[in-house]
C-alpha positions in Angstrom: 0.0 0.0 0.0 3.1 2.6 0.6 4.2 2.0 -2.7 1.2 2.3 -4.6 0.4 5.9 -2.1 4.1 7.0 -3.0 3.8 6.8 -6.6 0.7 8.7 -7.0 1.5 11.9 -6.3 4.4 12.1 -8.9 1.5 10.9 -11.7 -1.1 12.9 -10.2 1.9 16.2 -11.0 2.2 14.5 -13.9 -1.1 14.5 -14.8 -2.5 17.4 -13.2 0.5 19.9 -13.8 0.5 20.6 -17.3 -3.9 20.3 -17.2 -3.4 23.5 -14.2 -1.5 25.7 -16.4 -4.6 25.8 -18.9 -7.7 25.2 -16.1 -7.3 27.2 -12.9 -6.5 24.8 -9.8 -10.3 25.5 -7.9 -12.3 24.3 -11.1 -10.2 21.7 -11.6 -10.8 20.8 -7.6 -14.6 21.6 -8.0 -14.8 19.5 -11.4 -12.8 16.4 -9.5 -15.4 16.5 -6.6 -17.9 16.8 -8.2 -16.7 13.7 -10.2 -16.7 11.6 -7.3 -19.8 12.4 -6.0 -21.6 11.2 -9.2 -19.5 8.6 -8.9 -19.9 7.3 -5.4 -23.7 8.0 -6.5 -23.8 5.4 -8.7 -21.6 3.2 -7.3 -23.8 2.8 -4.1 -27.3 1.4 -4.7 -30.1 2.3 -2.3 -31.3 -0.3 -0.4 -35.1 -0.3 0.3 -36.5 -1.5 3.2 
């Protein structure tokens, strides 16, 4: 698990840096949580009781 949690931050730079120099840094946080809302959304069904 270390591994994995060191690695992503130098691909999330990767990834992220060049995307922030054309998007500015709150949309791109706003867009992202807004992304894993929907997505935890979906991902969770409702149960009905």
């Amino acid at each position: 698990m270390g591994m994995i949690s060191t690695s992503m931050m130098p691909l999330g730079m990767l990834i992220f840096g060049p995307i922030a120099d054309i998007i500015k840094i709150e949309l791109l946080l706003a867009g992202t949580g807004v992304f894993i809302m929907i997505r935890r959304y979906f991902r969770t069904k409702p149960s009905i009781n």
